[in-house]
C-alpha positions as CSV (number, residue, x, y, z in Angstrom):
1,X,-51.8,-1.3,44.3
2,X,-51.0,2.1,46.4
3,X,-47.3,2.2,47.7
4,X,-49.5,2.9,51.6
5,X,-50.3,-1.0,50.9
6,X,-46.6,-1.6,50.4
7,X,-45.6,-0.2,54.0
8,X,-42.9,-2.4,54.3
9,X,-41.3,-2.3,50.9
10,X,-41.8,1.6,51.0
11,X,-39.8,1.7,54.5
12,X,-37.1,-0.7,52.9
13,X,-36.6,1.4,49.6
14,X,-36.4,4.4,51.8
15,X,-33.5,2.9,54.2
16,X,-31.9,1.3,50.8
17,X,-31.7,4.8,48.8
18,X,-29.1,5.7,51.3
19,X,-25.9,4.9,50.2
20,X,-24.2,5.1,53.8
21,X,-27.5,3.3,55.4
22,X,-27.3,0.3,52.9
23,X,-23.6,0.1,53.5
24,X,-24.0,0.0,56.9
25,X,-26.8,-3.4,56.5
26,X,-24.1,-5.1,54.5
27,X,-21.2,-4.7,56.9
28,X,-22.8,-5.3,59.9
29,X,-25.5,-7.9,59.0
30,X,-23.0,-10.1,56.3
31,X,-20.8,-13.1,57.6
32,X,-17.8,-11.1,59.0
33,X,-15.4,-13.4,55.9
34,X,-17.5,-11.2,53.2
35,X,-17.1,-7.9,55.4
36,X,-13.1,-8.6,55.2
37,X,-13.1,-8.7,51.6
38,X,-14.9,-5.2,51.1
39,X,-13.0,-2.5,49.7
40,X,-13.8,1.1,51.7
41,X,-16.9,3.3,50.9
42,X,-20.5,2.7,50.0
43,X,-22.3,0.2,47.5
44,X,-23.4,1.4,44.4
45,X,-27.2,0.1,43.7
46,X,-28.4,-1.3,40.5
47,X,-31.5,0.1,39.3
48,X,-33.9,-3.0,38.6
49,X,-36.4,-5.0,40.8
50,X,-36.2,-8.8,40.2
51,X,-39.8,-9.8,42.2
52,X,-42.6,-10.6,40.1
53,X,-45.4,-8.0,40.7
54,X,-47.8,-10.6,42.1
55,X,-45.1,-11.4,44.8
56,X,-44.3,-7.0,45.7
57,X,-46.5,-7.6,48.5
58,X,-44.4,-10.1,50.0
59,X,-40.5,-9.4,49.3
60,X,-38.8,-6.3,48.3
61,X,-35.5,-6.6,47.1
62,X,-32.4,-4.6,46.4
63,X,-29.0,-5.2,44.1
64,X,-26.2,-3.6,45.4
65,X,-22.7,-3.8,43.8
66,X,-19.5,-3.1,45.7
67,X,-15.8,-3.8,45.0
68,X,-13.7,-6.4,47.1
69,X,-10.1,-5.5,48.3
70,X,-8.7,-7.4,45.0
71,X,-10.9,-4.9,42.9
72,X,-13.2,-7.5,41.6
73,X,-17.1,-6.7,41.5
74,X,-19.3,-8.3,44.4
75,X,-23.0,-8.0,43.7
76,X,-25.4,-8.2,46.6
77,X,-29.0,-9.6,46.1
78,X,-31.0,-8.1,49.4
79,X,-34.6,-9.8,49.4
80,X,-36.4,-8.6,52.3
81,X,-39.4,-11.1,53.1
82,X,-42.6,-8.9,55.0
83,X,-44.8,-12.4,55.7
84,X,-44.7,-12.4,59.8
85,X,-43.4,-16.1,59.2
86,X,-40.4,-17.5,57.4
87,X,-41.5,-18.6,53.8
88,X,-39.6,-22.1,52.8
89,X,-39.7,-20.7,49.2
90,X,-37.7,-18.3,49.5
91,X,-34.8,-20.2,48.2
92,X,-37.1,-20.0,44.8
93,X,-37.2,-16.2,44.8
94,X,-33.6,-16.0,45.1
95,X,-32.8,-18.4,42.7
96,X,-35.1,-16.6,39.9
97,X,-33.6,-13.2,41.3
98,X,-29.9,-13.7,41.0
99,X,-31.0,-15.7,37.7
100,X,-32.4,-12.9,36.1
101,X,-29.6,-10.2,37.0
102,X,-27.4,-13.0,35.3
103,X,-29.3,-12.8,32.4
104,X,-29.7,-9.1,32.3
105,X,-26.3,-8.8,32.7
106,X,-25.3,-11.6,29.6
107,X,-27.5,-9.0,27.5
108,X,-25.7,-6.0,28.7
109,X,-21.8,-7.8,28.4
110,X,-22.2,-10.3,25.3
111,X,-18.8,-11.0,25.1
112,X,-18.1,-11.7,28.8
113,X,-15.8,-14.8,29.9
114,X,-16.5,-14.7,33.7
115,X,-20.4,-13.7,35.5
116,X,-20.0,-12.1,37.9
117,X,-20.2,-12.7,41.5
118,X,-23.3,-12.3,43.3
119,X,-24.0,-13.0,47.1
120,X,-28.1,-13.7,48.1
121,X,-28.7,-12.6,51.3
122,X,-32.6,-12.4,53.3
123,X,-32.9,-9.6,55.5
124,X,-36.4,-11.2,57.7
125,X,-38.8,-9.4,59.9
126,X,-41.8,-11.8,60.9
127,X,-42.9,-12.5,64.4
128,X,-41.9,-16.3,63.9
129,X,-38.4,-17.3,64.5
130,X,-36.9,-18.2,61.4
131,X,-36.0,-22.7,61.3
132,X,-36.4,-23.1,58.0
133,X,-32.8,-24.2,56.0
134,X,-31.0,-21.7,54.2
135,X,-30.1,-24.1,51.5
136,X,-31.7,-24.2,47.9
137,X,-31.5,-27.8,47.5
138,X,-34.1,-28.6,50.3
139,X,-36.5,-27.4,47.6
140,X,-35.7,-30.4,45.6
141,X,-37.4,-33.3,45.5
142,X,-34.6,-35.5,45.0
143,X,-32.5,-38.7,46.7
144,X,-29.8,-37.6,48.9
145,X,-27.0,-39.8,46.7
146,X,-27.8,-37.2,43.8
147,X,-27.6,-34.2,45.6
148,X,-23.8,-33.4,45.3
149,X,-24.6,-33.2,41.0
150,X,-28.3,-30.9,41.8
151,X,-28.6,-27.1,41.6
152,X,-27.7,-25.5,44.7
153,X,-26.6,-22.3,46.8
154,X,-26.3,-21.1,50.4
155,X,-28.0,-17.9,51.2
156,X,-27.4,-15.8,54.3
157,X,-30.8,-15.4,56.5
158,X,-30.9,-12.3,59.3
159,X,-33.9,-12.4,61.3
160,X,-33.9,-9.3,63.4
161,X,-36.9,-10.5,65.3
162,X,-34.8,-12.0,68.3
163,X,-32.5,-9.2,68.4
164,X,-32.7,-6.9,71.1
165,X,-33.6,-3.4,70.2
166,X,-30.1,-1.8,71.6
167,X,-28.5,-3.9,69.1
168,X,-29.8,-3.8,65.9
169,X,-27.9,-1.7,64.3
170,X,-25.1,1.0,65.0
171,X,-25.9,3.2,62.1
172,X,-28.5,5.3,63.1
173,X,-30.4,5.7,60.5
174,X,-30.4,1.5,60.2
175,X,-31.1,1.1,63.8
176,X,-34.2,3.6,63.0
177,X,-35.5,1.8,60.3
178,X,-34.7,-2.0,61.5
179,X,-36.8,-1.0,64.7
180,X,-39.9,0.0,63.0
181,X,-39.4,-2.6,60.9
182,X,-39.0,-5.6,63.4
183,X,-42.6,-4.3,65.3
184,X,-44.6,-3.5,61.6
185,X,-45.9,-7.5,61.6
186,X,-46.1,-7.7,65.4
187,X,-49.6,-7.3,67.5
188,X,-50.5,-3.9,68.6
189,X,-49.9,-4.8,72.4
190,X,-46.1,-5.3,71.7
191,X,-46.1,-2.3,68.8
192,X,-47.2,0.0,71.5
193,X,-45.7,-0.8,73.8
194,X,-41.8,-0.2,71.4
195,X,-43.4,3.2,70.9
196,X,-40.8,4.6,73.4
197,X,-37.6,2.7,71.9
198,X,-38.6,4.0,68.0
199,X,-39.1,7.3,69.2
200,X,-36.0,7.1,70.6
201,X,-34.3,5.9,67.5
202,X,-36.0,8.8,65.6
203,X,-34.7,11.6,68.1
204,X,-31.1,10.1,66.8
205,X,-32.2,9.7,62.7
206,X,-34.8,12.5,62.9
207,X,-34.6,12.4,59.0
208,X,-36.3,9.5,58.4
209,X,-39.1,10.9,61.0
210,X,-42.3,11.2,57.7
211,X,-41.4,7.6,55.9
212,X,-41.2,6.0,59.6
213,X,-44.2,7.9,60.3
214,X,-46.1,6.7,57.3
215,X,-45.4,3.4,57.8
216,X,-46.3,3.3,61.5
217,X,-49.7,4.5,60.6
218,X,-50.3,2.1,57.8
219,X,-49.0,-1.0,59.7
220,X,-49.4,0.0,63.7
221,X,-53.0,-0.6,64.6
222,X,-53.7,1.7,67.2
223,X,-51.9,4.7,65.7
224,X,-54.2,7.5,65.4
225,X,-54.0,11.7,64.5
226,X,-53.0,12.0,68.3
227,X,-50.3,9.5,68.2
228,X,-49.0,10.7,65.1
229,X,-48.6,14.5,66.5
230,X,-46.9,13.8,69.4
231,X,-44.2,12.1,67.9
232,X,-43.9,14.6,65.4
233,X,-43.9,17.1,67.9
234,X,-41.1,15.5,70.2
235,X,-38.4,14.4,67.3
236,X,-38.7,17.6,65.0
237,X,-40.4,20.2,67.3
238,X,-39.2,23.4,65.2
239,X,-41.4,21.8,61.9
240,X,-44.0,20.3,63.7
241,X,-46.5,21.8,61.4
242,X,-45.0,21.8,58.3
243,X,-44.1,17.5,58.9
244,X,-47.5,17.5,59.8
245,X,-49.0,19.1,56.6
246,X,-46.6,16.6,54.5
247,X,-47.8,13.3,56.5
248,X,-51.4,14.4,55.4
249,X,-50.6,15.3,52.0
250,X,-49.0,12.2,51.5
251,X,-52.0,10.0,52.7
252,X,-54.7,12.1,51.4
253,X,-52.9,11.2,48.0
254,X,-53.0,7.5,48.9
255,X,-57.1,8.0,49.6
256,X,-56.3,7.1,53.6
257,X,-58.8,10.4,54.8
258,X,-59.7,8.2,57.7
259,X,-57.4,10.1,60.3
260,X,-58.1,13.8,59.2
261,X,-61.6,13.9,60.2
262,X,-61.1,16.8,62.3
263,X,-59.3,18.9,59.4
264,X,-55.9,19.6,58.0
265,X,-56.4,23.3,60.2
266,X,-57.7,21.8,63.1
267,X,-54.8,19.6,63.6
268,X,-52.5,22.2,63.0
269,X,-53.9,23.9,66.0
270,X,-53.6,20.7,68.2
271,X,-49.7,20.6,67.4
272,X,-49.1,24.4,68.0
273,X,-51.1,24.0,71.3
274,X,-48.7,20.7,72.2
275,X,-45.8,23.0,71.4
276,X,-46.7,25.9,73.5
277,X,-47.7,23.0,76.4
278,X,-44.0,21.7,76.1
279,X,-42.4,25.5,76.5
280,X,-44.5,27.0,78.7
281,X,-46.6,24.5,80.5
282,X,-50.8,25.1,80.6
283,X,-52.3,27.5,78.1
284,X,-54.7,30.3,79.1
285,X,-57.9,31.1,78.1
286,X,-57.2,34.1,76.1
287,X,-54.0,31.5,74.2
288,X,-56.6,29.1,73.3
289,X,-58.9,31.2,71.9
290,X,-56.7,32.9,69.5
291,X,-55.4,29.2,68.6
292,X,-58.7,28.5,68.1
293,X,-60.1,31.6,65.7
294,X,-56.3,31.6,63.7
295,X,-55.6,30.7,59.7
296,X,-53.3,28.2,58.6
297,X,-50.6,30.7,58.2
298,X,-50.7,32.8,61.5
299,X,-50.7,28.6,62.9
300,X,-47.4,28.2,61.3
301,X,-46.0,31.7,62.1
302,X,-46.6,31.0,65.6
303,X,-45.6,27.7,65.8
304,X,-41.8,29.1,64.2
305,X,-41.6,31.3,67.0
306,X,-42.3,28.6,69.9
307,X,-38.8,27.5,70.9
308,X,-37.1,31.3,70.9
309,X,-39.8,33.2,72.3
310,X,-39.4,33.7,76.0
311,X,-43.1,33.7,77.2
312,X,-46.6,33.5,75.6
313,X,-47.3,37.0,75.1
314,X,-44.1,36.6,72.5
315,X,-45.4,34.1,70.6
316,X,-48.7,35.5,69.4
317,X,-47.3,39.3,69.7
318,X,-48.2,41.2,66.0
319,X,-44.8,41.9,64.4
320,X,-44.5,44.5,61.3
């Protein structure tokens, strides 16, 4: 299965491989009596997926370990579920999850007295509100008088869906990612119609502009070549082209050719054109028709010279 039909665990890796972004989802999404006990900096993530490959499609997860202020190790088990409603079984995934590291980690320390300590926590992005309990033992079928002697665990459940978008996050690069996260699953009058408020969030984590890009495309239905350039063209204006050229690469290798019908050049000259439209307002004739008959490269070298030039003629003037 192509990572472009793993939008949503591509997006989450993405946000996770940043040290100071993941840090940021644990201290302000965890129960503020786990943030107390943190030690300063960033966690350290362990390299392993614990999700079955049949199951990649529906949660990604992430192990994170960080210290607490006693020095002790605190492993975090991040499960991120992408079904647009809550999944009662999800108290099954983190058991076999947190039971694997446990057993990966009895391989790795054979002569340990004490496992360590390992907190499961859902981060949840459907369009239904999540009611389900956050308790392993309402997967058992059992009578309630033998409950107190069963297997069971609390886990922590953030649904961002009912947040407002303002205040999901203060980390920027979160808030970026959280926001086209929460509208992925949602119906494309509502994705829309957030087009403005992750745009927004982009213009303030304008690094994260192609994998937020990518996974608009693949999950926002009415996202189209158009759509795609103009955002490009508003968060990172000075690389327009060059984003551009990556986003396609990066799809054409997935076998998505759908939204290049009109050619790798030709939509080249449609961003330079949307460039010169933001400096300088309406394009002559004579503009055009140079944009028109131009290579890839003479594209690119104009489009470098869009935000210093001071009028038109400076732009597509020939320079030894």
């Amino acid at each position: 299965m192509s990572e472009l039909n793993q939008p949503h665990d591509r997006l989450f890796k993405a946000l996770m491989s940043n040290l100071e972004t993941a840090g940021a989802l644990l201290r302000e999404y965890l129960p503020k009596e786990i943030v107390a006990l943190l030690a300063p900096g960033n966690p350290e993530p362990v390299p392993d997926t614990f999700v079955s490959q049949e199951l990649q499609p529906y949660y990604s997860d992430k192990l994170f370990r960080s210290k607490t202020l006693s020095g002790k190790d605190l492993f975090f088990y991040t499960l991120m579920e992408h079904k647009s409603y809550p999944d009662r079984k999800v108290g099954w995934q983190l058991f076999l999850g947190c039971s694997r590291f446990m057993e990966q980690y009895e391989q790795e320390n054979p002569k340990w007295t004490l496992l360590p300590a390992i907190v499961p926590f859902v981060l949840y992005h459907g369009t239904q509100t999540w009611t389900i309990p956050k308790n392993f033992s309402e997967l058992l079928d059992a009578d309630d008088a033998l409950r107190p002697w069963l297997v069971n665990f609390p886990f922590i459940v953030s649904d961002i869906g009912p947040i407002p978008d303002e205040q999901l996050a203060r980390n920027a690069c979160l808030k970026a990612g959280l926001t086209a996260l929460k509208y992925g699953t949602r119906d494309p009058r509502e994705q829309m119609a957030a087009m403005e408020t992750i745009i927004s969030a982009l213009m303030e984590a304008p690094e994260l502009l192609l994998p937020i890009m990518i996974y608009l495309f693949t999950t926002f239905q009415h996202m189209d070549q158009d759509v795609v350039q103009g955002i490009v063209v508003r968060v990172r204006p000075q690389e327009a082209i060059k984003m551009m050229s990556i986003f396609a690469r990066e799809i054409v290798e997935q076998h998505k050719h759908t939204w290049l019908q009109d050619g790798r050049q030709e939509g080249e000259a449609k961003i330079l054109t949307r460039l010169l439209q933001r400096r300088f307002g309406s394009i002559p004739a004579w503009a055009s028709e140079k944009i028109t008959k131009a290579t890839s490269q003479s594209l690119e070298e104009w489009s470098l010279r869009v935000l210093d030039a001071q009028s038109l003629e400076e732009v597509f003037a020939d320079r030894m």
